[in-house]
N, CA, C, O and CB atoms as a CASP TS submission, in Angstrom:
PFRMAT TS
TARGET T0000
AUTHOR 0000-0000-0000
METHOD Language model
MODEL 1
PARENT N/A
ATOM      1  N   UNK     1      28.177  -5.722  33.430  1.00  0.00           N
ATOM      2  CA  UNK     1      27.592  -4.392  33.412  1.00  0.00           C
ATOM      3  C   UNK     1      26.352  -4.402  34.317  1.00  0.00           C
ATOM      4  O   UNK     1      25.452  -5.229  34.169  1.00  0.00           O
ATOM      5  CB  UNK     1      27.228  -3.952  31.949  1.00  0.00           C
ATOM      6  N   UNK     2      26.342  -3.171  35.537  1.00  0.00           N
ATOM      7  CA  UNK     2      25.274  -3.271  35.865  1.00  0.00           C
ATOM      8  C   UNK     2      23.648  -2.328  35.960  1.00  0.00           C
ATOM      9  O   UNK     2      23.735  -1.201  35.472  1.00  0.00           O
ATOM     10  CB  UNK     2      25.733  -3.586  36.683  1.00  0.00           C
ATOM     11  N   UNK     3      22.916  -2.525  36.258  1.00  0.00           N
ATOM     12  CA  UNK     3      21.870  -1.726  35.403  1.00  0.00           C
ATOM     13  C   UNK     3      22.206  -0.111  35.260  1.00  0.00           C
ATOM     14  O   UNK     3      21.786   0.626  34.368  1.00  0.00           O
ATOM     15  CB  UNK     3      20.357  -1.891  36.137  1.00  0.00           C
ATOM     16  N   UNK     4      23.232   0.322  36.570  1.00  0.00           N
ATOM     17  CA  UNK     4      23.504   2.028  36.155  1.00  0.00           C
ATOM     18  C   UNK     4      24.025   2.025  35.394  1.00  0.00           C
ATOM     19  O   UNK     4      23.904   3.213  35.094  1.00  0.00           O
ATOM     20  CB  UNK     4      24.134   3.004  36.850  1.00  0.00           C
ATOM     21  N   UNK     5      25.151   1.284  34.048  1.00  0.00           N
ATOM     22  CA  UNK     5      25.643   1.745  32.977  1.00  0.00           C
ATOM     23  C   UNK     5      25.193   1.607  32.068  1.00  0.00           C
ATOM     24  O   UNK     5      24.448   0.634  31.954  1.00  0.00           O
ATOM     25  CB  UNK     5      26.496   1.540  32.778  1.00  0.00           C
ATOM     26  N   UNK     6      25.459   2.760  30.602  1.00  0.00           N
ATOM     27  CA  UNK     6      25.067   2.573  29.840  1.00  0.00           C
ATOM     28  C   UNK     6      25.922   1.645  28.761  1.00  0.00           C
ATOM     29  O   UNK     6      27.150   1.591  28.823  1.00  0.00           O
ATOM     30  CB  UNK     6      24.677   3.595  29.685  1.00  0.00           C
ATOM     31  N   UNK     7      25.235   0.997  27.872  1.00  0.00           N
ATOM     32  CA  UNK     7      25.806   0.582  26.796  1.00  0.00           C
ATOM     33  C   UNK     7      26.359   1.416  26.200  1.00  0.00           C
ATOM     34  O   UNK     7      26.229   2.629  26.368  1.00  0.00           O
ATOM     35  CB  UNK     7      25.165   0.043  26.096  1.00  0.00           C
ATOM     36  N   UNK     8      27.414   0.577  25.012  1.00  0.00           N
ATOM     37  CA  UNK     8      28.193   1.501  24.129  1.00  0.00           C
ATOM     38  C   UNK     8      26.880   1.897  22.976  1.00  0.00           C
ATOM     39  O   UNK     8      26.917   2.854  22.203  1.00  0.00           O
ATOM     40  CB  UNK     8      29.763   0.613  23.364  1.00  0.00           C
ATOM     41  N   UNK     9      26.223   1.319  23.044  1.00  0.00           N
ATOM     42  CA  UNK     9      25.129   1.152  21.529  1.00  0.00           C
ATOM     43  C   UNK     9      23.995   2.422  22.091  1.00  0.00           C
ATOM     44  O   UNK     9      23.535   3.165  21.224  1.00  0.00           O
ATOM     45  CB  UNK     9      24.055  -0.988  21.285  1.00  0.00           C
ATOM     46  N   UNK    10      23.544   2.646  23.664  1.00  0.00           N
ATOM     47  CA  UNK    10      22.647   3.261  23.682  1.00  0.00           C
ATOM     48  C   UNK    10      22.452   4.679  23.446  1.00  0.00           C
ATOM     49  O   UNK    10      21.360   5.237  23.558  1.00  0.00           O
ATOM     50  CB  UNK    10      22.342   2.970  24.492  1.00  0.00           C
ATOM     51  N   UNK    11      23.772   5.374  23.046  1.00  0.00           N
ATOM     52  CA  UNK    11      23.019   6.542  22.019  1.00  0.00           C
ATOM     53  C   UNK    11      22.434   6.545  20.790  1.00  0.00           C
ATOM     54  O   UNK    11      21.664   7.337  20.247  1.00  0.00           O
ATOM     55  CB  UNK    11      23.743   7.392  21.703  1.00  0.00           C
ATOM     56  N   UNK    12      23.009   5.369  20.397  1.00  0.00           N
ATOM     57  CA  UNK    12      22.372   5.233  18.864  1.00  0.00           C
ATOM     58  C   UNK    12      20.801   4.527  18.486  1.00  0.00           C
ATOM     59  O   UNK    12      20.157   4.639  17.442  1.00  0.00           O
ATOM     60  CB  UNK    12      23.460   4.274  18.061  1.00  0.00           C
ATOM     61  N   UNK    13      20.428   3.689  19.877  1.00  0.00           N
ATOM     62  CA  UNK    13      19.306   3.367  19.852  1.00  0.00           C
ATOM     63  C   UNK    13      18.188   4.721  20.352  1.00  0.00           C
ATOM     64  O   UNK    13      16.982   4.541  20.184  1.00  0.00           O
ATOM     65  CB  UNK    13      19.347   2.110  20.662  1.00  0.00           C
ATOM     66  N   UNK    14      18.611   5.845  20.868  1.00  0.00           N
ATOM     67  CA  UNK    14      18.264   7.058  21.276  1.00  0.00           C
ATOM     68  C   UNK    14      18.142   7.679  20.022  1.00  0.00           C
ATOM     69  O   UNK    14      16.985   7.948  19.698  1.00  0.00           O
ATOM     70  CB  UNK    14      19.166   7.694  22.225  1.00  0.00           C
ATOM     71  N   UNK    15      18.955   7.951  19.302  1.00  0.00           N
ATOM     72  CA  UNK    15      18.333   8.875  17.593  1.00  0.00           C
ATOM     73  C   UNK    15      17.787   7.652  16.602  1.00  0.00           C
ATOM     74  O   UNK    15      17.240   8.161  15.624  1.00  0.00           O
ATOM     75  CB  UNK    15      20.027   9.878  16.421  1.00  0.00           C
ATOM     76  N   UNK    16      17.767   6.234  16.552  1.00  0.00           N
ATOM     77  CA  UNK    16      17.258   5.414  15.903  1.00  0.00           C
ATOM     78  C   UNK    16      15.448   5.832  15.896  1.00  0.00           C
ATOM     79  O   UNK    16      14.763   6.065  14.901  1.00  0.00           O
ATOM     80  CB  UNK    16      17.786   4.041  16.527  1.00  0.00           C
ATOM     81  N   UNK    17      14.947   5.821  17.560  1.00  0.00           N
ATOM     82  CA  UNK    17      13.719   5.146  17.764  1.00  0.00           C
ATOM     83  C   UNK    17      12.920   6.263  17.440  1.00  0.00           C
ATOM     84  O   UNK    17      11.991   6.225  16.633  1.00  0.00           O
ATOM     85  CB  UNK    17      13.458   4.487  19.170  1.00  0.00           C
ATOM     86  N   UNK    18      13.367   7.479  18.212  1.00  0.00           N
ATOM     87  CA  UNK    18      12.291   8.697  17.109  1.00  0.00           C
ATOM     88  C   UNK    18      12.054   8.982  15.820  1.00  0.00           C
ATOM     89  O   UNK    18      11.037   9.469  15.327  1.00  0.00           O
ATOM     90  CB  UNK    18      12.539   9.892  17.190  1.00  0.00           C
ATOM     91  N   UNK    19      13.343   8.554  15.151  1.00  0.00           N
ATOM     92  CA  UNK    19      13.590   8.351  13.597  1.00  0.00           C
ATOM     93  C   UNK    19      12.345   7.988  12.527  1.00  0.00           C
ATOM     94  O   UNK    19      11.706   8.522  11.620  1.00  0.00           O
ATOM     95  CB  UNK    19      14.606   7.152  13.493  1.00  0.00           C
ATOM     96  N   UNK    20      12.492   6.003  13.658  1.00  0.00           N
ATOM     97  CA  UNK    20      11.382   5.100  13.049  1.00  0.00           C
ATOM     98  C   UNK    20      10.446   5.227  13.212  1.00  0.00           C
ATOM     99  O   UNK    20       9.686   4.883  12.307  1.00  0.00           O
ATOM    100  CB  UNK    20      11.297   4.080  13.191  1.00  0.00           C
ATOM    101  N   UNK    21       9.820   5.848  14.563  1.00  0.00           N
ATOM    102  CA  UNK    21       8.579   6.210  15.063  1.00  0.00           C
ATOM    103  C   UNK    21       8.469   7.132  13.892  1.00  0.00           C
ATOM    104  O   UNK    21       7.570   6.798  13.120  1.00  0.00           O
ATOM    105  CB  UNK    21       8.450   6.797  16.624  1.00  0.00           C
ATOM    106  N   UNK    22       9.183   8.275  13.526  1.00  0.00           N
ATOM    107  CA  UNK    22       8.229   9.378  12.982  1.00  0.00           C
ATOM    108  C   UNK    22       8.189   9.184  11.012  1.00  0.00           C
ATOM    109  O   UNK    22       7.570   9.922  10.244  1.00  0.00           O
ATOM    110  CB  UNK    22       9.038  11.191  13.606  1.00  0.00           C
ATOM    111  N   UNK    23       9.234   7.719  10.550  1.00  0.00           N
ATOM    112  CA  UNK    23       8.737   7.082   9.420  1.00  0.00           C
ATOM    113  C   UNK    23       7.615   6.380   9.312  1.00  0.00           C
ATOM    114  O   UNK    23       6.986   6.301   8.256  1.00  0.00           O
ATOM    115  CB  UNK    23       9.484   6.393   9.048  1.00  0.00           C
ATOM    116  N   UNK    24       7.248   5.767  10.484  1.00  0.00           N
ATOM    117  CA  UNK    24       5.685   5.300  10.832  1.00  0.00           C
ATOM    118  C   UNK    24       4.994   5.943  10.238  1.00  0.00           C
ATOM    119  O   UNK    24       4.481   5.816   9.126  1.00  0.00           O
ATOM    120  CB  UNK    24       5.141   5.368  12.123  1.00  0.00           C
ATOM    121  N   UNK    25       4.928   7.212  11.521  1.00  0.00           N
ATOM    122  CA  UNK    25       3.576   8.076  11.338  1.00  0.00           C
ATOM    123  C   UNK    25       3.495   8.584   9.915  1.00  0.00           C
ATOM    124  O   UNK    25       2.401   9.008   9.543  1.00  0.00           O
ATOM    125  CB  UNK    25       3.514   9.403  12.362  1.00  0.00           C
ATOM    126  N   UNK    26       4.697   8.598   8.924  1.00  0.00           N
ATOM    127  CA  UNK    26       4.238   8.641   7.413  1.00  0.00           C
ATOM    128  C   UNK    26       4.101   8.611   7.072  1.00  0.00           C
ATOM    129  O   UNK    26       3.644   9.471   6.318  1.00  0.00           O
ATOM    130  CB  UNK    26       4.087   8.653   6.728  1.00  0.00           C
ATOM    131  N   UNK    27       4.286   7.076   6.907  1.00  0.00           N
ATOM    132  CA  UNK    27       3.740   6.137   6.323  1.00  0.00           C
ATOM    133  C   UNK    27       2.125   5.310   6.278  1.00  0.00           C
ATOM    134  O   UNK    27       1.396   4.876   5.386  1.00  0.00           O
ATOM    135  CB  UNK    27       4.560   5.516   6.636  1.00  0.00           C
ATOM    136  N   UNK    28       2.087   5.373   7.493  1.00  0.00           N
ATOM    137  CA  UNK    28       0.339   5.892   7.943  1.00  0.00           C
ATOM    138  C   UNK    28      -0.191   6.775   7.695  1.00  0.00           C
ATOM    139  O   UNK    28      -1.383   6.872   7.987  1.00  0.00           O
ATOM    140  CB  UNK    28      -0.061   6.101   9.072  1.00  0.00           C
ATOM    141  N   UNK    29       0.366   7.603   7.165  1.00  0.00           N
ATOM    142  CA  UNK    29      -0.636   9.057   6.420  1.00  0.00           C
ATOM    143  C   UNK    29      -0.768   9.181   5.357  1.00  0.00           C
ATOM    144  O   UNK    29      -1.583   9.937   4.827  1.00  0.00           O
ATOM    145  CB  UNK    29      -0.287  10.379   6.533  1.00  0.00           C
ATOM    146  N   UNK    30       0.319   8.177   4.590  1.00  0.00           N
ATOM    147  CA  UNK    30       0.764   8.537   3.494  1.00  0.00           C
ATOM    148  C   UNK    30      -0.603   8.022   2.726  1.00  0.00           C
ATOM    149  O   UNK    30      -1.358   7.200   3.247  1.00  0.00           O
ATOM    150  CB  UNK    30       2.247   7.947   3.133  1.00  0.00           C
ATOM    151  N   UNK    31      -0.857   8.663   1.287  1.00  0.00           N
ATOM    152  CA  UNK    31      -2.121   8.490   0.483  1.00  0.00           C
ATOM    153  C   UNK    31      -2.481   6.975   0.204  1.00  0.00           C
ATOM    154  O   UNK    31      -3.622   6.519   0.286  1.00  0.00           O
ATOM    155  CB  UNK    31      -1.963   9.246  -0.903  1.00  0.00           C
ATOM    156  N   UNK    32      -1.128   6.118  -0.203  1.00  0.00           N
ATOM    157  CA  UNK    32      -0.804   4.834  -0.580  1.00  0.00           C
ATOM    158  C   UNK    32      -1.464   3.837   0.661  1.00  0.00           C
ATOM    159  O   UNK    32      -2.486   3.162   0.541  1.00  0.00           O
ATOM    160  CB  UNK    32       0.885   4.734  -0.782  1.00  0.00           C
ATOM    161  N   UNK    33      -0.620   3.931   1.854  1.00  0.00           N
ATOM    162  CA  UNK    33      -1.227   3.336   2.839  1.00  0.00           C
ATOM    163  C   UNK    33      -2.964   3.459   3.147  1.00  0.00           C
ATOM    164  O   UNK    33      -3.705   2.483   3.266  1.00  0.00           O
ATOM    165  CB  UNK    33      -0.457   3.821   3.877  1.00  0.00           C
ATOM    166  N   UNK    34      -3.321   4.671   3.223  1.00  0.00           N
ATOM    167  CA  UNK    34      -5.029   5.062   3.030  1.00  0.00           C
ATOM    168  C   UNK    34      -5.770   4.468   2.108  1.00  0.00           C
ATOM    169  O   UNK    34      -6.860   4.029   2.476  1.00  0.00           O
ATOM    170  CB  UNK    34      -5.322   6.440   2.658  1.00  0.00           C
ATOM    171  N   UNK    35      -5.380   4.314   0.743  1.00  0.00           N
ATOM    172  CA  UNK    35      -6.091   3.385   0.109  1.00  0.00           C
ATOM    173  C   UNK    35      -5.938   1.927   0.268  1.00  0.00           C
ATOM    174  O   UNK    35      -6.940   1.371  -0.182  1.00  0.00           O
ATOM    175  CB  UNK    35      -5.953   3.637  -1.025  1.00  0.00           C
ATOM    176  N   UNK    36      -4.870   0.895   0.844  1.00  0.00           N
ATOM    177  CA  UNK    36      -4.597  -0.322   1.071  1.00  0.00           C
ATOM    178  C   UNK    36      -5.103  -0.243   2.470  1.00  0.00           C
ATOM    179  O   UNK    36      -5.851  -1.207   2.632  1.00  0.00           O
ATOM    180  CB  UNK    36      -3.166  -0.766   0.789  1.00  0.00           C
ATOM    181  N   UNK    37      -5.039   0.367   3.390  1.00  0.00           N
ATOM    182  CA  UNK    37      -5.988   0.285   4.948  1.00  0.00           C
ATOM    183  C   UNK    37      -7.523  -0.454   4.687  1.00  0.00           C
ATOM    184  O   UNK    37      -8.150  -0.794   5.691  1.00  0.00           O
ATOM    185  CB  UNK    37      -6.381   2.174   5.639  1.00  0.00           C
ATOM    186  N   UNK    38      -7.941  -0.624   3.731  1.00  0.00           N
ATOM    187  CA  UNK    38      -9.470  -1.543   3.620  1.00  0.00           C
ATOM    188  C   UNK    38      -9.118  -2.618   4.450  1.00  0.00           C
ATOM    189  O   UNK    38      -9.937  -2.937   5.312  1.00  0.00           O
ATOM    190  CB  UNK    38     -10.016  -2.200   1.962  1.00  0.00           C
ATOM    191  N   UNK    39      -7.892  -3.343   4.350  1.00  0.00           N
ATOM    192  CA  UNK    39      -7.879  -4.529   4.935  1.00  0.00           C
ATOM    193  C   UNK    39      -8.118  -4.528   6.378  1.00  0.00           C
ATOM    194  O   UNK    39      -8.574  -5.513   6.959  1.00  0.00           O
ATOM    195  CB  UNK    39      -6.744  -5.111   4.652  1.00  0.00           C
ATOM    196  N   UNK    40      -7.812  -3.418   6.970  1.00  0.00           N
ATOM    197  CA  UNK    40      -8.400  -3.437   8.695  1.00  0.00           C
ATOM    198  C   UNK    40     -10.067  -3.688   8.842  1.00  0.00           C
ATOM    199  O   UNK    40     -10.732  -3.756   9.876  1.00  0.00           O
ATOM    200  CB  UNK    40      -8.085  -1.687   9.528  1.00  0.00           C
ATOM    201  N   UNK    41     -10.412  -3.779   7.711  1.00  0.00           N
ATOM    202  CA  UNK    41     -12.510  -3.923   7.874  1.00  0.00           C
ATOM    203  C   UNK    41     -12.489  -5.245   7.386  1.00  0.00           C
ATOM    204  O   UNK    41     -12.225  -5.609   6.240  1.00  0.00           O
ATOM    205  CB  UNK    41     -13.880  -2.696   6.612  1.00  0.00           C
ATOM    206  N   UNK    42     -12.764  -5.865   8.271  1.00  0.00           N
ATOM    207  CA  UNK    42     -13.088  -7.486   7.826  1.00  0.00           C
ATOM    208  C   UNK    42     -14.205  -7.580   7.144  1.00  0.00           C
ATOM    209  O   UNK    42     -14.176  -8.506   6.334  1.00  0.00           O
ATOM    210  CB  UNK    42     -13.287  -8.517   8.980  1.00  0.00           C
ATOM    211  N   UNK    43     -15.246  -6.932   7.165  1.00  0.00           N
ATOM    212  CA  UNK    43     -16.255  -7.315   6.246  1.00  0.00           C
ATOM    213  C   UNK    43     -15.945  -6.939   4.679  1.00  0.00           C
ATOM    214  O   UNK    43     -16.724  -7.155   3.750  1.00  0.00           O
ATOM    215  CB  UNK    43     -17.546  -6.648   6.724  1.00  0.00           C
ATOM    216  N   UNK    44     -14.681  -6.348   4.575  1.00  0.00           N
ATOM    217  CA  UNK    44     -14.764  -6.101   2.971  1.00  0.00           C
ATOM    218  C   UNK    44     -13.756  -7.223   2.815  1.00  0.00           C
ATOM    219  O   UNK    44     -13.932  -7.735   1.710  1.00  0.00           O
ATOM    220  CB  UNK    44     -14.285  -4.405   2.235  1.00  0.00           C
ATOM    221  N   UNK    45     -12.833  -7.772   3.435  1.00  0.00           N
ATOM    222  CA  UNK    45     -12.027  -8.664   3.083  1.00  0.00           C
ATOM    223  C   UNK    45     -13.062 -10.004   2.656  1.00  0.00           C
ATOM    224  O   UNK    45     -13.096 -10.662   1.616  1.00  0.00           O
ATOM    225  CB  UNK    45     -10.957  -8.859   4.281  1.00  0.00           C
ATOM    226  N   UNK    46     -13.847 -10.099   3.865  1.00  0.00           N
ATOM    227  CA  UNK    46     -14.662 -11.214   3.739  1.00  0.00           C
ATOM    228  C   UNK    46     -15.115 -11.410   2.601  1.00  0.00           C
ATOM    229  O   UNK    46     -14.835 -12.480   2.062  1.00  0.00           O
ATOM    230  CB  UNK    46     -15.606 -11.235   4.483  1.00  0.00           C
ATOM    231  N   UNK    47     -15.935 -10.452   1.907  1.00  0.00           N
ATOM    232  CA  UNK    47     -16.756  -9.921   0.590  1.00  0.00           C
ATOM    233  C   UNK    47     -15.677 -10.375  -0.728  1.00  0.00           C
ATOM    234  O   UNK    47     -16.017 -11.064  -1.690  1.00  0.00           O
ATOM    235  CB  UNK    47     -17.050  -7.916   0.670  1.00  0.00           C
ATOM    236  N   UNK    48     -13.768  -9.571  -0.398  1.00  0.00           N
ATOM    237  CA  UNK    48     -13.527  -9.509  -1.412  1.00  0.00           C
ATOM    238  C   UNK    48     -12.781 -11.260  -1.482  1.00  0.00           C
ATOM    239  O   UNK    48     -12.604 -11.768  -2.589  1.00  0.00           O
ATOM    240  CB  UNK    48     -12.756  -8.095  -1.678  1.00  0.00           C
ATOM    241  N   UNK    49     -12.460 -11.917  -0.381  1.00  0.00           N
ATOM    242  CA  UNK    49     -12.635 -13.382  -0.347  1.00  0.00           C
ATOM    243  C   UNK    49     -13.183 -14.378  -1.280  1.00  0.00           C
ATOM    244  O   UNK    49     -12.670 -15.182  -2.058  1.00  0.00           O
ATOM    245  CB  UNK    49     -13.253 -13.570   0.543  1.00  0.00           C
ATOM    246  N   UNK    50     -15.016 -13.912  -0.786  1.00  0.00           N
ATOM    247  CA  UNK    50     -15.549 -14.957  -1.736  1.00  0.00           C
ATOM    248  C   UNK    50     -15.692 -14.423  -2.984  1.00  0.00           C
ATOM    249  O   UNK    50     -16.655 -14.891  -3.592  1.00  0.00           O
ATOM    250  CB  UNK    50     -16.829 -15.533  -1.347  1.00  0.00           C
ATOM    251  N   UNK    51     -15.079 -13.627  -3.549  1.00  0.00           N
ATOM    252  CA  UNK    51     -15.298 -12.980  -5.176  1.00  0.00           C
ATOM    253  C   UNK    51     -14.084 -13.815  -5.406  1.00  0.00           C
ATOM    254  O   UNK    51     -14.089 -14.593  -6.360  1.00  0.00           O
ATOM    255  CB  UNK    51     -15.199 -10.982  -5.625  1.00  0.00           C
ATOM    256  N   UNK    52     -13.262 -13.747  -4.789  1.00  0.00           N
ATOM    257  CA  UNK    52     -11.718 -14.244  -5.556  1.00  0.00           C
ATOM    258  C   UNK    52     -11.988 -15.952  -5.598  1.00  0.00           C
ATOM    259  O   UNK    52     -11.758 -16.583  -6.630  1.00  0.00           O
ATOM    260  CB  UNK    52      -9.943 -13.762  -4.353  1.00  0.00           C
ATOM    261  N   UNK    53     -12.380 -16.458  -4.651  1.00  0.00           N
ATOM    262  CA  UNK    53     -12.839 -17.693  -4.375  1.00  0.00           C
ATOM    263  C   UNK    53     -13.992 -18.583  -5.220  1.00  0.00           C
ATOM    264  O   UNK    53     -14.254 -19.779  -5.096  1.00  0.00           O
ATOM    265  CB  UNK    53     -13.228 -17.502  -3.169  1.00  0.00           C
ATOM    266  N   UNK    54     -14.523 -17.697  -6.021  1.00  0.00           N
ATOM    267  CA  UNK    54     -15.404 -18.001  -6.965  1.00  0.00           C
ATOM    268  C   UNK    54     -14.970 -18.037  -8.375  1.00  0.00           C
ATOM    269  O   UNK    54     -15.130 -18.912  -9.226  1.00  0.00           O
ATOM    270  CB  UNK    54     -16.369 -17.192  -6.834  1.00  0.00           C
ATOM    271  N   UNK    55     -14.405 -16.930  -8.427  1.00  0.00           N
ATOM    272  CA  UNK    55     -13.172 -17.086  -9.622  1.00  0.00           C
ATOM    273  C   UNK    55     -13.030 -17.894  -9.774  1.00  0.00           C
ATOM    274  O   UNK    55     -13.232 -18.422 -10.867  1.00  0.00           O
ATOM    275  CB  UNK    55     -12.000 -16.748  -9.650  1.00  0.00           C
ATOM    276  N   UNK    56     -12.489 -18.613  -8.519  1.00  0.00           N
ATOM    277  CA  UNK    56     -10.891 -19.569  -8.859  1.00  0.00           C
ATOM    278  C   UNK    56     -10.946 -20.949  -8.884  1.00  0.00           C
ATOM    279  O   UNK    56     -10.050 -21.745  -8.603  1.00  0.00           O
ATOM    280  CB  UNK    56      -9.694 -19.400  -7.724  1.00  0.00           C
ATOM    281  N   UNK    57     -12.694 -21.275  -9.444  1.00  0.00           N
ATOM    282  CA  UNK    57     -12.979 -22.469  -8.959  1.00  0.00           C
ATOM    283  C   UNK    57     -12.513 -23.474 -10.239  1.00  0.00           C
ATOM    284  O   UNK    57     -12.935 -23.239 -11.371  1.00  0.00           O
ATOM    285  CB  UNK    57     -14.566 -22.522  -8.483  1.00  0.00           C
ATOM    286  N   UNK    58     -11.834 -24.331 -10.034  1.00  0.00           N
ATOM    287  CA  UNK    58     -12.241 -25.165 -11.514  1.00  0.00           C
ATOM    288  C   UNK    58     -13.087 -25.578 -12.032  1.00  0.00           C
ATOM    289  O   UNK    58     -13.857 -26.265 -11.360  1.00  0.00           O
ATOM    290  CB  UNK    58     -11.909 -26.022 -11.761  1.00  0.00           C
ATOM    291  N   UNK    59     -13.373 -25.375 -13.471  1.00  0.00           N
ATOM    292  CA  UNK    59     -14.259 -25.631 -14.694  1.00  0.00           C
ATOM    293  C   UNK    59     -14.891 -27.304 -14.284  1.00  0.00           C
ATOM    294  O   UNK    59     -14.109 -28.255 -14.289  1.00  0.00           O
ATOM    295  CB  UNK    59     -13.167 -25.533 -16.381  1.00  0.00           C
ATOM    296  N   UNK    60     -16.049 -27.451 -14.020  1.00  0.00           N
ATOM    297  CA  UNK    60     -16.401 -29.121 -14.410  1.00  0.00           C
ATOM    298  C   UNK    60     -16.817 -29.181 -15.708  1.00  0.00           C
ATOM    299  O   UNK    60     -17.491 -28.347 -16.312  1.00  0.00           O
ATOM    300  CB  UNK    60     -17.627 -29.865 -13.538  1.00  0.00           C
ATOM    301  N   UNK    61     -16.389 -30.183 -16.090  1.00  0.00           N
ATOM    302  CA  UNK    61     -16.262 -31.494 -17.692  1.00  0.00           C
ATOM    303  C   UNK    61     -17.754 -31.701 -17.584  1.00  0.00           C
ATOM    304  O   UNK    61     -18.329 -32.464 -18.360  1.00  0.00           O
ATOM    305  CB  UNK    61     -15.107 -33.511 -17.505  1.00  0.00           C
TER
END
């Protein structure tokens, strides 16, 4: 096959990709995602790090 033909598959990758693109953008809006997005700020990960990390220390005898 050479680059002027199309595949048998490439209509379906044609209604696939706007599909997924526009489940994205939903999912990025969606309320759920907005509250779990903290993790893009490293300084709160950092913060919530050493809280968990302190927790989790074992007890000394």
């Amino acid at each position: 096959m050479n680059n002027h033909q199309k595949s048998t598959f490439h209509p379906l990758g044609d209604f696939l990709n706007p599909a997924l693109a526009l489940l994205g953008q939903g999912l990025i809006k969606s309320p759920i995602w907005q509250k779990l997005n903290f993790a893009n700020h490293p300084y709160l990960c950092k913060g919530l790090y050493k809280v968990l990390r302190t927790r989790n220390l074992p007890k000394l005898k």
